[in-house]
C-alpha positions as CSV (number, residue, x, y, z in Angstrom):
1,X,-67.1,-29.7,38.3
2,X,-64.5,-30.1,41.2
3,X,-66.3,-33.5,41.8
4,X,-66.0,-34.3,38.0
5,X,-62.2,-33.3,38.1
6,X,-61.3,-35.4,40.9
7,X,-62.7,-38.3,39.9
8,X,-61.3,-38.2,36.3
9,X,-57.8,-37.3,38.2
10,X,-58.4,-40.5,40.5
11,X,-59.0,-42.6,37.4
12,X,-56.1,-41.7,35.8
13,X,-53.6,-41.9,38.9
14,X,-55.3,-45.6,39.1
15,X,-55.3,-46.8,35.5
16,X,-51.3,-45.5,36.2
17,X,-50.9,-47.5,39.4
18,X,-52.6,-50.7,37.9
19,X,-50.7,-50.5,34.8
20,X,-47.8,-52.7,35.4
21,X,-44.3,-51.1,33.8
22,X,-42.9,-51.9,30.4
23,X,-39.7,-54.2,29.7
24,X,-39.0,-51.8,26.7
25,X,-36.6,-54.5,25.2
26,X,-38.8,-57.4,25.7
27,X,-41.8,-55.2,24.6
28,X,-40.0,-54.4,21.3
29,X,-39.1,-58.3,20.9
30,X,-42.9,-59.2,21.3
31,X,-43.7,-56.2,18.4
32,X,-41.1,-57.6,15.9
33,X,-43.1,-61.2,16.3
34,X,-46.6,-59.6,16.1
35,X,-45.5,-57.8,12.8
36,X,-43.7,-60.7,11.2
37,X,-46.7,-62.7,12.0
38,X,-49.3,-60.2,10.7
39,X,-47.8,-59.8,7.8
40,X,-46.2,-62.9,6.6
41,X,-49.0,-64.1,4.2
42,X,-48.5,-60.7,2.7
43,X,-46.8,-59.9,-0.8
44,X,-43.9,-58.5,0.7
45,X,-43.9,-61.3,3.8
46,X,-43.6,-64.3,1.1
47,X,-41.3,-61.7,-1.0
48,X,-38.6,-61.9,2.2
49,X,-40.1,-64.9,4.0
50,X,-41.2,-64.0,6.8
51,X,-42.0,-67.7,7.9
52,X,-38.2,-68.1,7.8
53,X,-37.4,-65.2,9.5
54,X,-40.2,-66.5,12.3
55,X,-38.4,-70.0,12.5
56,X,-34.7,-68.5,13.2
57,X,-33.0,-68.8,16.2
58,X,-32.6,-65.1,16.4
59,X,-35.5,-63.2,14.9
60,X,-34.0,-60.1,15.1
61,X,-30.7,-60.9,13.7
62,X,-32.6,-62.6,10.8
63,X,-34.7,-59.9,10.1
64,X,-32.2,-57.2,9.8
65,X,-29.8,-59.4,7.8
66,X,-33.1,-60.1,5.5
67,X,-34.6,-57.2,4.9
68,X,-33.3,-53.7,3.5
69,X,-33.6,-50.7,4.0
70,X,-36.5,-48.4,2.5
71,X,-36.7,-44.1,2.3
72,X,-40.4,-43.3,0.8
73,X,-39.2,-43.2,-2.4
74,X,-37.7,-46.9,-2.6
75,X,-40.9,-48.8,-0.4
76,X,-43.1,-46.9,-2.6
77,X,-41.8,-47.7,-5.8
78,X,-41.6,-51.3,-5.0
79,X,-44.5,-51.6,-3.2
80,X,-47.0,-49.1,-2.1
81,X,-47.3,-48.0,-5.5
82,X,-49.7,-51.3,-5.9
83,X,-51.7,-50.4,-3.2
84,X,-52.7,-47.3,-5.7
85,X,-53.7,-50.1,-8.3
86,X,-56.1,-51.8,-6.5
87,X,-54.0,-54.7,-5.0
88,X,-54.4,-56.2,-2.0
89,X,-51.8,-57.9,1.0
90,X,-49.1,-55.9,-0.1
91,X,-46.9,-54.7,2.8
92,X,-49.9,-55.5,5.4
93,X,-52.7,-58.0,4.8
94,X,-55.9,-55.9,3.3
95,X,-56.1,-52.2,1.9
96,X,-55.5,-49.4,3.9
97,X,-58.5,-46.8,4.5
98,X,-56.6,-43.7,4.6
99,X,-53.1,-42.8,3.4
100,X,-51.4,-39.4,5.4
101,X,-50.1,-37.1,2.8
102,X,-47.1,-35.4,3.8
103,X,-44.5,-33.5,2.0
104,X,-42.3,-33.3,5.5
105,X,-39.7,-30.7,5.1
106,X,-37.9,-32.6,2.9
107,X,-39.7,-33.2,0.0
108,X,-41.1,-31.4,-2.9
109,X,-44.3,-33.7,-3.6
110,X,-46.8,-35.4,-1.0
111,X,-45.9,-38.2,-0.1
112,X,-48.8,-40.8,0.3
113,X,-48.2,-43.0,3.4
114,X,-51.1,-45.7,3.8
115,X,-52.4,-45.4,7.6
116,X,-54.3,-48.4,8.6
117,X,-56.9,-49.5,10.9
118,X,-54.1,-51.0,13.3
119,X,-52.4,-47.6,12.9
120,X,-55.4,-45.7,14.1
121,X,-55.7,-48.5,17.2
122,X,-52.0,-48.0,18.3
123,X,-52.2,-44.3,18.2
124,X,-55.4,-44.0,19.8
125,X,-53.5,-46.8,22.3
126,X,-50.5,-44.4,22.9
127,X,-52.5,-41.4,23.4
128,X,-54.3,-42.8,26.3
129,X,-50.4,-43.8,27.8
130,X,-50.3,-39.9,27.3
131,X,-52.9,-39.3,29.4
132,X,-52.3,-41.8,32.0
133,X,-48.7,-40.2,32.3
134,X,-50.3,-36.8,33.1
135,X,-50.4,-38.5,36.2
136,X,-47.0,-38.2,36.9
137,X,-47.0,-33.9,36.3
138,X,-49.3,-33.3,39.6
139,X,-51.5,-31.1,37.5
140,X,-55.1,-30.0,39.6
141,X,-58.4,-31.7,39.5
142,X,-60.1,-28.7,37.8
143,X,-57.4,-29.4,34.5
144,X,-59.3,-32.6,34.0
145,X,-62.3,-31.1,33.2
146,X,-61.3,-28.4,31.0
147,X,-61.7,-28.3,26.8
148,X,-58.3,-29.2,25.0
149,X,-58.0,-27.1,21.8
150,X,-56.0,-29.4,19.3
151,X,-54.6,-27.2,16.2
152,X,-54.1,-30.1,13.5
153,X,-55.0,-29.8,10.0
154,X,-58.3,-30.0,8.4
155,X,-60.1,-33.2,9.5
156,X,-61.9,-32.5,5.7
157,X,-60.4,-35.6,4.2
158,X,-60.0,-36.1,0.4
159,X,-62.4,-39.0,-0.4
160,X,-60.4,-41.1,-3.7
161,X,-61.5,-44.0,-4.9
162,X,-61.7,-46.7,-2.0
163,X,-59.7,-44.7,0.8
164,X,-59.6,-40.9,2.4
165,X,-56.7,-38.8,2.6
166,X,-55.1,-36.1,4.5
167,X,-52.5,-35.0,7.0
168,X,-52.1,-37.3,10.5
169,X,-53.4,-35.0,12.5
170,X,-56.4,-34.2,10.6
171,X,-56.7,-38.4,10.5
172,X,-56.6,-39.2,14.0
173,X,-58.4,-35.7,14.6
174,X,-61.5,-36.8,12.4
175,X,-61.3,-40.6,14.3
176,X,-61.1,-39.2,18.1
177,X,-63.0,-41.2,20.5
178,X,-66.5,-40.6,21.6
179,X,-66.1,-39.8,24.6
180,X,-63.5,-37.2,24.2
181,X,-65.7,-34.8,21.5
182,X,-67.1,-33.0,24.5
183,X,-63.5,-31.8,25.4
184,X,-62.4,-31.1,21.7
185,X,-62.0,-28.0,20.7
186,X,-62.5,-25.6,18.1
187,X,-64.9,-28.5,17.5
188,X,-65.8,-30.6,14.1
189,X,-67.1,-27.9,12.1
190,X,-64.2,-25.4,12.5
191,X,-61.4,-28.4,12.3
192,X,-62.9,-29.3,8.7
193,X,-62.2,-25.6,7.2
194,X,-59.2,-26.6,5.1
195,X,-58.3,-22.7,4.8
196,X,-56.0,-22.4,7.5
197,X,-56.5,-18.1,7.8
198,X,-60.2,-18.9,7.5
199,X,-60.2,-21.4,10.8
200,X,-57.7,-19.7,12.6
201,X,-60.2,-16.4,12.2
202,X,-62.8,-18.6,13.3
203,X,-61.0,-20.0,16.0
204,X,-60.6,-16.2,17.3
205,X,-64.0,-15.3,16.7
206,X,-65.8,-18.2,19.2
207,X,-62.9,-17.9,21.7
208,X,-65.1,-17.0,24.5
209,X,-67.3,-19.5,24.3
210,X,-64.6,-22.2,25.5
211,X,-62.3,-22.7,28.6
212,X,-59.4,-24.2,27.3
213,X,-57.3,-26.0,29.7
214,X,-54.6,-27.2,27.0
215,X,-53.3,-26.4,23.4
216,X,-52.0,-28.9,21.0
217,X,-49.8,-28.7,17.9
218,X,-46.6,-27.3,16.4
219,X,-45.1,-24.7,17.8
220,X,-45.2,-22.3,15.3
221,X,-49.0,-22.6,14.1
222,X,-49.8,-22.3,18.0
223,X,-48.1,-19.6,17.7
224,X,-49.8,-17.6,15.3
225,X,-53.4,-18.8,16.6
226,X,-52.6,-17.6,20.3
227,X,-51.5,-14.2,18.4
228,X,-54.3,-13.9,16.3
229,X,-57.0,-14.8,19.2
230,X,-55.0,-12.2,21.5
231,X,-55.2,-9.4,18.6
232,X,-58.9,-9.6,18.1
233,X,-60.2,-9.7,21.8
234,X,-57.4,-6.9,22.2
235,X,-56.1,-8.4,24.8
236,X,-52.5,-8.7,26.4
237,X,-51.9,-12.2,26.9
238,X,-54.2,-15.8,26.8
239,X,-54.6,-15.8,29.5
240,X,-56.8,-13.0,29.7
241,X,-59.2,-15.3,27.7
242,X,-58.0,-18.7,28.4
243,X,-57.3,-18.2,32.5
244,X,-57.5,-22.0,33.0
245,X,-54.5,-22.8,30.4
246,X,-52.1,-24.9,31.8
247,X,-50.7,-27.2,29.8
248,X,-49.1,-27.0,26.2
249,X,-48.4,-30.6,23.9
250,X,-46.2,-29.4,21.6
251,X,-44.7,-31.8,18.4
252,X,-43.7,-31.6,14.7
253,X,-39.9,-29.7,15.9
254,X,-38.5,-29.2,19.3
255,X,-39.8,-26.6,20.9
256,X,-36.7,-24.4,22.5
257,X,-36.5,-22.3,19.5
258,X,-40.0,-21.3,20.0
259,X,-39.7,-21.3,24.3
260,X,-39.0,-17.3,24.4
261,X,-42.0,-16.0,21.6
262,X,-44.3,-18.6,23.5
263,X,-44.2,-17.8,26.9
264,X,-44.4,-14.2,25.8
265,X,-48.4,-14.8,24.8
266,X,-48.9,-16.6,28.4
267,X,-50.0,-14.8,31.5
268,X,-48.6,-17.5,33.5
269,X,-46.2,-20.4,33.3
270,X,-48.0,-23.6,31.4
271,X,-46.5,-27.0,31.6
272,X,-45.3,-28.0,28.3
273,X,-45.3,-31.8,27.0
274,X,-43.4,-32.8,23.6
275,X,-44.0,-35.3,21.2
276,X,-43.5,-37.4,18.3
277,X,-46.5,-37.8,16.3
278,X,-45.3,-38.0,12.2
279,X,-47.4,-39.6,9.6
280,X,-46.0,-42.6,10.4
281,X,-46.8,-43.0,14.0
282,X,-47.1,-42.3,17.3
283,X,-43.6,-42.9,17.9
284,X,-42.9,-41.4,21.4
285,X,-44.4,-38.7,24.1
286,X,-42.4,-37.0,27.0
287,X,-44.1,-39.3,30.1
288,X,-42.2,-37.2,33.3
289,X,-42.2,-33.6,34.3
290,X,-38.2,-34.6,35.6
291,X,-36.9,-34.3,31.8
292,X,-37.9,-32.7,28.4
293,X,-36.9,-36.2,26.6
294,X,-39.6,-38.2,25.2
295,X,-40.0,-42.3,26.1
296,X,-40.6,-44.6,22.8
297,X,-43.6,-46.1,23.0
298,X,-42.3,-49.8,22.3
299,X,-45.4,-52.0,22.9
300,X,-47.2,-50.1,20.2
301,X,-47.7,-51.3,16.7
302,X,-43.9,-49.7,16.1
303,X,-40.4,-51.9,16.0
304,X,-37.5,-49.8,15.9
305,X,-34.0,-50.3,15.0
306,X,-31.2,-47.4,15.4
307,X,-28.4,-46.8,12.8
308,X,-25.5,-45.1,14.3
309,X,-25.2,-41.2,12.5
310,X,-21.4,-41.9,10.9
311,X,-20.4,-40.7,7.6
312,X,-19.4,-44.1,6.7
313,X,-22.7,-44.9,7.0
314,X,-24.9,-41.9,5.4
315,X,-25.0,-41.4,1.5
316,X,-24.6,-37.7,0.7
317,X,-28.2,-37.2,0.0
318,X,-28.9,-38.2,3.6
319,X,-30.2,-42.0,2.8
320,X,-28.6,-45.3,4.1
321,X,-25.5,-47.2,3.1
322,X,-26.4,-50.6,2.1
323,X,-24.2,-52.1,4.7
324,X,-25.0,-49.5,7.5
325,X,-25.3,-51.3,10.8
326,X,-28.5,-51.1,12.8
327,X,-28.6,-52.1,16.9
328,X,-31.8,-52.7,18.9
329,X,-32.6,-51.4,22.4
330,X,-30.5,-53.8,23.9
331,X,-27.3,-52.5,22.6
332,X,-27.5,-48.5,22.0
333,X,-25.7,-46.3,24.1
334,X,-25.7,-42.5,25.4
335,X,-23.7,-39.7,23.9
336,X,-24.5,-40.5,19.8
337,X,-26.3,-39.8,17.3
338,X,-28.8,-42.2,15.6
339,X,-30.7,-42.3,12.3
340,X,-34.4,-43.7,13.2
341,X,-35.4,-46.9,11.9
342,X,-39.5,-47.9,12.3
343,X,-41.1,-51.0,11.2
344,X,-45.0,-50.5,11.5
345,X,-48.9,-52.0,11.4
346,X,-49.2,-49.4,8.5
347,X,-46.9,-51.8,6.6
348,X,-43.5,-49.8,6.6
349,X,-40.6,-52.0,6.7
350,X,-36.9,-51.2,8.3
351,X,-38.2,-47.9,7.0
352,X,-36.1,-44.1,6.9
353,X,-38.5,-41.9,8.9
354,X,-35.4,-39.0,8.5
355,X,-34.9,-37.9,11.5
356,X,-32.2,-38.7,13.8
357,X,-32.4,-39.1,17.8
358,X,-30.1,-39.3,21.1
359,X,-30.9,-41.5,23.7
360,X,-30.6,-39.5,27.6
361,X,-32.2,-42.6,29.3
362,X,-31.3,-46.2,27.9
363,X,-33.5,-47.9,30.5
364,X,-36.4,-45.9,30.1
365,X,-36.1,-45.5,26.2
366,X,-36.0,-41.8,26.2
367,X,-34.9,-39.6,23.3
368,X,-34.3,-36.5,22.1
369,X,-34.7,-35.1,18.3
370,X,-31.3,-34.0,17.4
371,X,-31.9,-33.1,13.5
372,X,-33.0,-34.5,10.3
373,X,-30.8,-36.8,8.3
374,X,-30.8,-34.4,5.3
375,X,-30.4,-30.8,7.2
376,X,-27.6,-32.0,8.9
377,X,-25.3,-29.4,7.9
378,X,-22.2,-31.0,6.7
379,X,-21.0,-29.3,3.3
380,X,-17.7,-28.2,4.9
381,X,-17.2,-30.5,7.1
382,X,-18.7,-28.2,10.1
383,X,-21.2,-31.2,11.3
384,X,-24.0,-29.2,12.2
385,X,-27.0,-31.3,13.8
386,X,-30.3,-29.3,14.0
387,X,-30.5,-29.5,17.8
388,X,-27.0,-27.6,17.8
389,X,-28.9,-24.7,15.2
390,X,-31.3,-24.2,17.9
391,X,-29.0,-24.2,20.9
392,X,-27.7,-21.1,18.8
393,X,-30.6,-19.6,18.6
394,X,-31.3,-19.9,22.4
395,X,-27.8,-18.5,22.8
396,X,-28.9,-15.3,20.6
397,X,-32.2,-14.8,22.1
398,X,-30.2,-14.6,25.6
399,X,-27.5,-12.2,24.7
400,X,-29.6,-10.0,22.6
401,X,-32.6,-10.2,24.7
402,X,-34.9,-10.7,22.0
403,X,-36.6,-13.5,20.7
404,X,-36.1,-15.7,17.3
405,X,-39.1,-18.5,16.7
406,X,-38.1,-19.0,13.2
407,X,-34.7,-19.7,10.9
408,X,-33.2,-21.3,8.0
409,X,-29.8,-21.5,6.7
410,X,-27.6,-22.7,3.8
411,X,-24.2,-23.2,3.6
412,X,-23.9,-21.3,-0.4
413,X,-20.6,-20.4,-2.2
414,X,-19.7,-16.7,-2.3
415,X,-17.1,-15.2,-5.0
416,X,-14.5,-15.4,-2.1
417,X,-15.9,-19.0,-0.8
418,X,-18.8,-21.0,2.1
419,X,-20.6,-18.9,4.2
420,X,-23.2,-20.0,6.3
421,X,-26.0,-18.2,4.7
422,X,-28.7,-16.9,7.7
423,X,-31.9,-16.0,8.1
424,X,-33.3,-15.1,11.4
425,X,-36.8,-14.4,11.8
426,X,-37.6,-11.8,14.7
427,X,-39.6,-8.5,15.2
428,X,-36.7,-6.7,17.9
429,X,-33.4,-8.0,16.7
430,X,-32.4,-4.4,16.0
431,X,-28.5,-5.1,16.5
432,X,-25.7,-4.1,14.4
433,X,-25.4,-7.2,11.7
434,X,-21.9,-7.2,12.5
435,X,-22.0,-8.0,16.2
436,X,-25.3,-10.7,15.4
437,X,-22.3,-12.6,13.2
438,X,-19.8,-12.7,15.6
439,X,-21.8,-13.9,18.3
440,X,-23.5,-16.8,16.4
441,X,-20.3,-17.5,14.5
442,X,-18.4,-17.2,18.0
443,X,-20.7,-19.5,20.2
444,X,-21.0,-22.5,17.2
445,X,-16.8,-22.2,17.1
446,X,-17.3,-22.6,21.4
447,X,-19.9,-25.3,21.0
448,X,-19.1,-27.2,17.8
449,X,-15.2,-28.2,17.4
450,X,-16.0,-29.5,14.1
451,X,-16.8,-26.3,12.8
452,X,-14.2,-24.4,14.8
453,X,-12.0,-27.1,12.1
454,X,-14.3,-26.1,9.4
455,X,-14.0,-22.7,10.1
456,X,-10.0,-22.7,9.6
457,X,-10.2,-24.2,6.4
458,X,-13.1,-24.6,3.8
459,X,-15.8,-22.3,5.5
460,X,-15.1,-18.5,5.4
461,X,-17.4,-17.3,8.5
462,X,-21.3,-16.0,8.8
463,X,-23.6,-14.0,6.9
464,X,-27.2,-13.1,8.6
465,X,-30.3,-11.5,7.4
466,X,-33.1,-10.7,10.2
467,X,-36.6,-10.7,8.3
468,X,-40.3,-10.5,9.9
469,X,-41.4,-14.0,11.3
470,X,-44.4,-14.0,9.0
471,X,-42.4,-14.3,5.8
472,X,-41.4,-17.8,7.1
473,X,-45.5,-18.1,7.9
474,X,-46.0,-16.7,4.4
475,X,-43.0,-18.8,2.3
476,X,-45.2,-21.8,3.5
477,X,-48.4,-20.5,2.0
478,X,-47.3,-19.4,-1.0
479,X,-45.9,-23.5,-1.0
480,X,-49.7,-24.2,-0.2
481,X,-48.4,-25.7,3.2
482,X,-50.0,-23.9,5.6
483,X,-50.9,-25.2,9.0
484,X,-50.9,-28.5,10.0
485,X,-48.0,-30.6,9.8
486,X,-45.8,-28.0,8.1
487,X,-42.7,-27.1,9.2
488,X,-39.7,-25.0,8.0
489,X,-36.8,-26.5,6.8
490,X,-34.0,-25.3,8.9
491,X,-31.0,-26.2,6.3
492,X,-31.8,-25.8,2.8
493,X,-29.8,-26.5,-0.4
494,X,-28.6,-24.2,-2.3
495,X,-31.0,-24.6,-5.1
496,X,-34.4,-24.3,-2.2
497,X,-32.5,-21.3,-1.1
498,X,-32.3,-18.9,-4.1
499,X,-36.2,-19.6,-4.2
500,X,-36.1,-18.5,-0.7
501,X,-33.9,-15.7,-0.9
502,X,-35.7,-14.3,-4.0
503,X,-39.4,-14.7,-1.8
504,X,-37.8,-13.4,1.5
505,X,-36.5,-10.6,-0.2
C-alpha cells in the first residue's frame, strides 16, 4: 500500500508541476467569452444580446452596463420559472437535468437552482485542482491511499418529471467519478438514507470496517457524526477508530467558531482545508497550507464580478441598488468588503449568491467569507459582519476556556430600547451571565468602532442566553433541515427570532 501511496503522491506532485499557473484575470476574461458565446442563442442571450455584447470593444464593460442584477427571487421569476414549464434555451441552451434545492439560511422555501451538465464538468474540474493542490500541504504517501468519508446530503434524488433534485452535495455526491468509489465513504447505500439520525447511526455502526484518512462537510454535521461514532464505540477521541485521520475539508460557514469543539474529538492535530461549494458552484478552495484564505477558481465555468459592501449600495433587505457598481479582478483591492457576484454554465446571470467576501491576496485571487449580505447586523448602525460574530466567539472560548460551536443573535427592541439579543450554544459555559456580557459587549466595543458609536447612542448593551448545542441541531430538524447543506443563521430578524426564542426555550 506504501507503493500504492507513493505513486498516487508522485502523480499528483507531477499533474501540479506540469500544470502551468493561472493568469486569474485573463482566465476570468476567457470565461466571460465562453459564457456569452454559450449562451447567446439562448432566450435570455437574444433577450440582452449577447451578439452585441460579443462585438463591443470592451466585453466586460458592455456586459455589466447590459445586464442587471438578479437575487433568486428576480432570475427566477423572469426566467427559471420557464424551465419548470417545459421550455427550452432559457438562460443556457437545453434543459437542465437536476436543479439543487436549497433554502440557504436565508430563506423560508427551497429554492430550485437548475444544475447542469456543464455544472457537474466544472465541479468535478475544480475538485481535481483540489486534489492536485494537496500537493502543496506535504501530507505522507500512506494519506493517498486512505478512504475519504464525505458527509453530504442524501445522494437519494427526487426524480420529477424530466429532471432529479436534491441538495449539491448529494448531486455531485451521487455523480462522483469511477475511479474514486473505492475511496468513498460511508459508501452509496448509506449516502442515499435521506434520514439524517438514521445514516449518521449507520455511519457509527460500520465505522470499523473503514480507515478514513479525511472527513468532508460542514462543520457542524461533522461535528455531530465524529460525536455520535465516538459515543457508540465508547471511545475517547477518533482517533481511537480513525488513527489514520489527517485531514479535514471543511465548507458551508467558516470554520473558527467550530476550531475549539473540533479538535476536542481528535487525538491528534488534522490539517484542515476550507471551501466554497454552494448550490451554485464550486466557487473557490483554500490551495496553500501558508494561509486559511481560499483561491477563486477563475477558469471554471464561473465569471465573477465584486460589488463594493457600502450602504449606498445595499437595499435594506440585503439586495442590490440598481446603480451599485461592480469591478473585476483587475481593479479590487485589500482591506473591503464585497458582495459576490457569479455568472455561471448553470445559467445564472450577474447573479446575488448573498454572501460577501475579502480579498487577502489580489494576485492569487484569495478570499475570505466575511458574512452574508442579509446577517450583516446593521439595525443600529453597529456594522456587524459575520466574520466579526465569530472573532467574538473565539475571543469567549479563550477567556472562558470553554468552547461555543454554535450561535445566533438579533438585535430586538426591549421596553427600555436595542439589545443585542444572544444565544450561545455550549455544554461548560457555567459563568456568571453578567461577566459573559461584559466581555462580549467589551471586546465588539475594542474590535468594532462602529458599534463602540452604536453603543453610545441607539443600542442599549448585551443580553445572552447559554443553551445546549443540540437545540441549534434540533431547531433545524424541527425546520426539516437537517444535515446536508444546512446551516444556522447567525443574525436573525426579529420575527425568525420569537420562533426561535419560543423553541429554544
Amino acid at each position: 500500500m506504501e507503493i500504492i501511496g507513493n505513486i498516487i503522491k508522485g502523480a499528483i506532485n507531477l499533474k501540479d508541476a506540469l500544470t502551468p499557473s493561472v493568469n486569474p484575470i485573463e482566465a476570468q476574461e476567457k470565461v466571460l467569452k465562453n459564457l456569452l458565446e454559450t449562451a447567446k442563442d439562448t432566450q435570455f442571450g437574444n433577450y440582452y444580446n449577447f451578439q452585441n455584447i460579443l462585438e463591443s470593444r470592451n466585453i466586460t464593460k458592455a456586459f455589466s452596463q447590459t445586464i442587471p442584477y438578479f437575487d433568486y427571487n428576480k432570475i427566477n421569476e423572469q426566467w427559471w420559472s420557464k424551465l419548470h414549464d417545459g421550455e427550452e434555451n432559457v438562460t443556457w441552451p437545453g434543459t437542465p437535468n437536476y436543479f439543487a434545492l436549497s433554502s440557504g439560511t436565508t430563506g423560508k422555501t427551497s429554492k430550485r437552482i437548475p444544475v447542469t451538465d456543464a455544472m457537474l464538468s466544472a465541479i468535478k474540474q475544480a475538485g481535481i485542482d483540489q486534489v492536485t493542490a494537496l500537493s502543496n500541504f506535504d501530507l505522507p504517501a500512506e494519506f493517498f491511499t486512505k478512504e475519504a468519508m464525505m458527509l453530504g446530503s442524501s445522494t437519494d434524488l427526487i426524480e420529477k418529471e424530466d429532471h432529479l433534485e436534491g441538495e449539491i452535495s448529494g448531486i455531485t455526491a451521487s455523480n462522483i467519478p469511477s475511479w474514486f468509489k473505492g475511496f468513498y465513504k460511508p459508501g452509496e447505500d448509506i449516502a442515499k438514507i435521506d434520514d439524517w439520525d438514521k445514516r449518521v447511526e449507520t455511519i457509527a455502526k460500520r465505522a470499523k470496517q473503514w480507515d478514513i484518512g479525511a472527513l468532508s462537510g460542514i462543520p457542524s454535521w461533522m461535528e455531530l457524526m465524529l460525536k455520535k461514532v465516538i459515543d457508540y464505540h465508547n471511545l475517547e477521541n477518533i482517533h481511537d477508530i480513525w488513527p489514520n485521520l489527517q485531514v479535514y475539508t471543511s465548507g458551508g460557514v467558516a470554520f473558527g467558531p467550530y476550531k475549539k469543539s473540533f479538535n476536542a474529538l481528535l487525538g491528534k492535530p488534522v490539517t484542515v482545508i476550507d471551501t466554497y461549494l454552494a448550490s451554485e458552484g464550486f466557487l473557490a478552495f483554500q490551495a496553500r497550507p501558508e494561509t486559511t484564505a481560499m483561491q477563486l477558481v477563475t477558469n471554471g465555468g464561473i465569471y465573477f464580478e465584486f460589488v463594493p459592501f457600502k450602504p449606498d449600495y445595499i437595499n435594506q433587505d440585503g439586495s442590490l441598488k440598481d446603480n451599485a457598481p461592480s469591478v473585476t479582478l483587475k481593479d479590487v483591492e485589500l482591506d473591503q468588503d464585497y458582495v459576490l457576484i457569479i455568472t455561471t454554465v448553470s445559467g445564472a446571470w450577474r447573479y446575488l449568491i448573498g454572501d460577501t467576501i475579502e480579498f487577502t491576496d489580489v494576485e492569487k485571487a484569495e478570499i475570505k467569507i466575511t458574512g452574508r449580505t442579509k446577517f450583516f447586523l446593521n439595525t443600529v448602525g453597529s456594522q456587524l459582519s459575520v466574520n466579526k460574530l465569530d472573532d467574538a466567539i473565539r475571543y469567549l472560548e479563550e477567556e472562558f476556556e470553554t468552547t461555543i460551536p454554535e450561535y445566533t443573535l438579533c438585535a430586538k427592541r426591549f421596553d427600555d430600547g436595542f439589545y443585542h439579543s444572544w444565544y450561545l450554544g455550549s455544554e461548560s459555559l457555567n459563568q456568571d451571565n453578567t461577566k459573559i456580557v461584559e466581555a462580549l459587549d467589551g471586546y465588539l466595543k475594542n474590535a468594532n468602532k462602529n458599534y463602540k458609536v452604536a453603543r453610545s447612542k441607539a443600542l442599549e448593551g448585551v443580553k445572552v442566553s447559554v443553551v445546549k448545542p443540540e437545540v441549534f441541531a434540533d431547531w433545524s430538524g424541527a425546520n426539516k433541515k437537517k444535515g446536508g447543506q444546512v446551516k444556522m443563521e447567525r443574525v436573525m430578524g426579529e420575527d425568525k427570532f420569537k420562533e426561535w426564542e419560543a423553541f429554544a426555550n
